[in-house]
N, C-alpha and C positions, 0 to 999 in steps of 0.2 A: 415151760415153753411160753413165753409170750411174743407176742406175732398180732397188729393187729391187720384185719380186714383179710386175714389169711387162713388157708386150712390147712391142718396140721395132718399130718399122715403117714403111717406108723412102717420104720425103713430097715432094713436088718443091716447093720453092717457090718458085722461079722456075728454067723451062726449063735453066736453067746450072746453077744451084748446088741440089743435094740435100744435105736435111737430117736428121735422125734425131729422131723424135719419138716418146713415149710414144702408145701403142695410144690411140683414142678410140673409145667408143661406136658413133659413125658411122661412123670406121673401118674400112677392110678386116680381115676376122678372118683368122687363121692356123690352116689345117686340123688338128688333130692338136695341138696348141699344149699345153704343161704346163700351161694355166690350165685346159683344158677336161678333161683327163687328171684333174688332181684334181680337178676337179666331179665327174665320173664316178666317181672313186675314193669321194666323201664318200656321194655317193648309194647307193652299194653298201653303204657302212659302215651308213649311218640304216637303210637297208632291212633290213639283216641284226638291228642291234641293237634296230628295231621290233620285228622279228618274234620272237627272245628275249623282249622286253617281253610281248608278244601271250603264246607259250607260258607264263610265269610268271604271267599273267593267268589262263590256261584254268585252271592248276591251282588255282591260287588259288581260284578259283569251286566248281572241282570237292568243294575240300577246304571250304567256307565256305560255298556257297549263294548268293554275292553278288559283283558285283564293285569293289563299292563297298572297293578298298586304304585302308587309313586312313596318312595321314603321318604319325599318333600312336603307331601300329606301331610298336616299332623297329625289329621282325622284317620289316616289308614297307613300311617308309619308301620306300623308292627305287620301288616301284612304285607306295605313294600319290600320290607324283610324278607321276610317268608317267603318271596314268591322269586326273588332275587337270588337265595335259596336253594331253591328248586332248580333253579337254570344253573345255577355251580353245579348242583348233583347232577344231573343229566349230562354234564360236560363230560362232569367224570365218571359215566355211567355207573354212578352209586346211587341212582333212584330205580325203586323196583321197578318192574315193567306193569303191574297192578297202578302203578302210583303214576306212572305218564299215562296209561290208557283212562284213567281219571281226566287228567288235565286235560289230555288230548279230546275228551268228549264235551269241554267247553270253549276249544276252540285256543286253547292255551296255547302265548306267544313264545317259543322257546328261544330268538335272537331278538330281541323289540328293534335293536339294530339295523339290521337285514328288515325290515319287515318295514323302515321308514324309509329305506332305500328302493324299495319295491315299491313302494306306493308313491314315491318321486316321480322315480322312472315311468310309470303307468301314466303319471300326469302328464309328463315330458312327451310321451309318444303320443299323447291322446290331441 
């Protein structure tokens, strides 16, 4: 059987004769399995390198007032990224709710849009 990046797993298809077939969905899973080792491994990684993103964010604010990172930065490209990011996920509610309640405790802009139309209008009426 070769297969890579796959688990093989053992199929009867008919009473006599067994066969070896690639993992299916339906499939019986393999406890402990290197497929689910690195899931486990990648998740660790994203959480770790979130939360770096997250620290580089706090200071950011701290040192700027805002945390609106600009990608135009060069100095802070990679966390205008990030934080660009972050407002896709939220859109598509695929950021956890741990991970806005993070953002939301530094005051995290989720439209910078909305937020310079707000502060227009504020001027306008004032």
């Amino acid at each position: 059987f070769k297969s890579k990046n796959k688990i093989a797993v053992f199929r009867m298809s008919s009473p006599e004769t067994p066969s070896w077939s690639p993992k299916k969905k339906h499939g019986p899973s393999l406890p402990n399995s290197a497929e689910e080792k690195n899931a486990e491994e990648k998740n660790v990684e994203d959480k770790t390198a979130w939360g770096k993103m997250f620290d580089q964010l706090f200071t950011f604010k701290s040192q700027n007032g805002h945390c609106n990172a600009s990608t135009r930065d060069e100095r802070n490209k990679s966390l205008g990224e990030w934080v660009n990011q972050q407002r896709k996920c939220y859109k598509k509610k695929a950021l956890s709710s741990s991970r806005v309640k993070q953002l939301n405790s530094i005051c995290f802009n989720w439209d910078p849009h909305e937020h310079v139309w707000d502060e227009h209008f504020k001027q306008l009426c004032a």
